[in-house]
Residue frames as qw, qx, qy, qz and C-alpha x, y, z in Angstrom:
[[0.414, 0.802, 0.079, -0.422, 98.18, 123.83, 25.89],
 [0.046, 0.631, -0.677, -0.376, 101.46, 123.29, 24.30],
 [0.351, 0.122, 0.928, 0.035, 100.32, 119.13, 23.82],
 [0.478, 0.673, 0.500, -0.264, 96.93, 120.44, 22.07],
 [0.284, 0.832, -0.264, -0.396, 99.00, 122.27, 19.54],
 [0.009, -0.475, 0.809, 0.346, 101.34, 119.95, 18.83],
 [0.606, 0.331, 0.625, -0.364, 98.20, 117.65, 17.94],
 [0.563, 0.790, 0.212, -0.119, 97.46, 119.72, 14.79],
 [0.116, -0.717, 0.546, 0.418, 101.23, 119.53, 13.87],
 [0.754, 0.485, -0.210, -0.391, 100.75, 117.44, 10.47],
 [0.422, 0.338, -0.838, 0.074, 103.93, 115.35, 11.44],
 [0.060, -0.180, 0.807, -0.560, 102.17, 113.97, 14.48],
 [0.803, 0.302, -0.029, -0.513, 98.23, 113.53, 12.70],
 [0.310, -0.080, 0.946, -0.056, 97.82, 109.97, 13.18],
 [0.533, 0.444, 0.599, -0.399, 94.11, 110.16, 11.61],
 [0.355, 0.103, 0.746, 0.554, 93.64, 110.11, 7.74],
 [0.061, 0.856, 0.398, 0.324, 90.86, 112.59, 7.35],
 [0.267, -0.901, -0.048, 0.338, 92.34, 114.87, 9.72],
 [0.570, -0.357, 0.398, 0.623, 95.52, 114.82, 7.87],
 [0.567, 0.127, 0.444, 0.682, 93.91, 115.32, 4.83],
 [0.077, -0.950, -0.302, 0.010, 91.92, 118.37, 6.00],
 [0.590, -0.654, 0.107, 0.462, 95.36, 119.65, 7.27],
 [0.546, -0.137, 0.630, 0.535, 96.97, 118.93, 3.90],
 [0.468, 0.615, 0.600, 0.207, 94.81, 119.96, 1.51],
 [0.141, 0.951, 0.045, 0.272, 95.15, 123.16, -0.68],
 [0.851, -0.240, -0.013, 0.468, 98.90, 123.17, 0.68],
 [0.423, 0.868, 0.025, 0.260, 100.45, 126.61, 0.99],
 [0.049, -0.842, 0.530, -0.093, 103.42, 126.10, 3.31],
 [0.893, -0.065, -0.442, 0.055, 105.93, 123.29, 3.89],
 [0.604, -0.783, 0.150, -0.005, 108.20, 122.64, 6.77],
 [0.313, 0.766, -0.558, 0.062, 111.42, 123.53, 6.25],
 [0.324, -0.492, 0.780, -0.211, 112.65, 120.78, 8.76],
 [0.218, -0.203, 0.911, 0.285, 111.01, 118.00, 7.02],
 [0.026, -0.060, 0.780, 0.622, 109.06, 118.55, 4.31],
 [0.190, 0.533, 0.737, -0.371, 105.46, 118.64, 5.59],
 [0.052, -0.319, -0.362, -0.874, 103.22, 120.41, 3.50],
 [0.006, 0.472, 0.638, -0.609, 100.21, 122.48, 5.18],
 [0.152, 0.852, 0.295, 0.406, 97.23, 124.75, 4.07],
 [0.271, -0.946, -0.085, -0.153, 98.20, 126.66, 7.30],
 [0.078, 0.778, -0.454, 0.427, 101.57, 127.91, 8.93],
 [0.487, -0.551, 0.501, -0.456, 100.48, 126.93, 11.95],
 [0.975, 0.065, 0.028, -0.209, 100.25, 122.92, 11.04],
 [0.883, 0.259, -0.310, 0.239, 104.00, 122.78, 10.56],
 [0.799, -0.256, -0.119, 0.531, 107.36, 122.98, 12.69],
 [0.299, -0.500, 0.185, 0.792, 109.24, 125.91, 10.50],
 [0.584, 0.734, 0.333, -0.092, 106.72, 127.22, 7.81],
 [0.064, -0.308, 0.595, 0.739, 108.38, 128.23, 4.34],
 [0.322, 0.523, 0.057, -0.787, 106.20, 129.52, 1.67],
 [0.686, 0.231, 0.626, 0.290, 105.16, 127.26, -1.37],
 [0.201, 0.260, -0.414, -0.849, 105.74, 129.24, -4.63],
 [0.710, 0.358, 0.567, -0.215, 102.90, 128.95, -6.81],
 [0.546, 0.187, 0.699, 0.423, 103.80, 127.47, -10.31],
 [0.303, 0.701, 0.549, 0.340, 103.64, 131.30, -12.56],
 [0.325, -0.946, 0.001, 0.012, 104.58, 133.69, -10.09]]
């Protein structure tokens, strides 16, 4: 189970559409290096993006 997660972990997305399904609309990055995600769950250590007004 743990291998199937770490699949959808944006630093490990070998595939170019998957990544940019993963990637798109980007609302956390990963504090450990820098990944951006729509979802939490896609990086290592999630950390909020600010959004640009707020």
């Amino acid at each position: 189970m743990k291998g199937d997660r770490m699949q959808h972990m944006v630093c490990n997305v070998e595939d170019s559409q998957t990544l940019h399904c993963l990637t798109a609309n980007a609302t956390v990055s990963c504090a450990r290096c820098g990944a951006k995600a729509h979802s939490p769950s896609n990086v290592c250590d999630p950390v909020s993006l600010t959004i640009e007004g707020d």
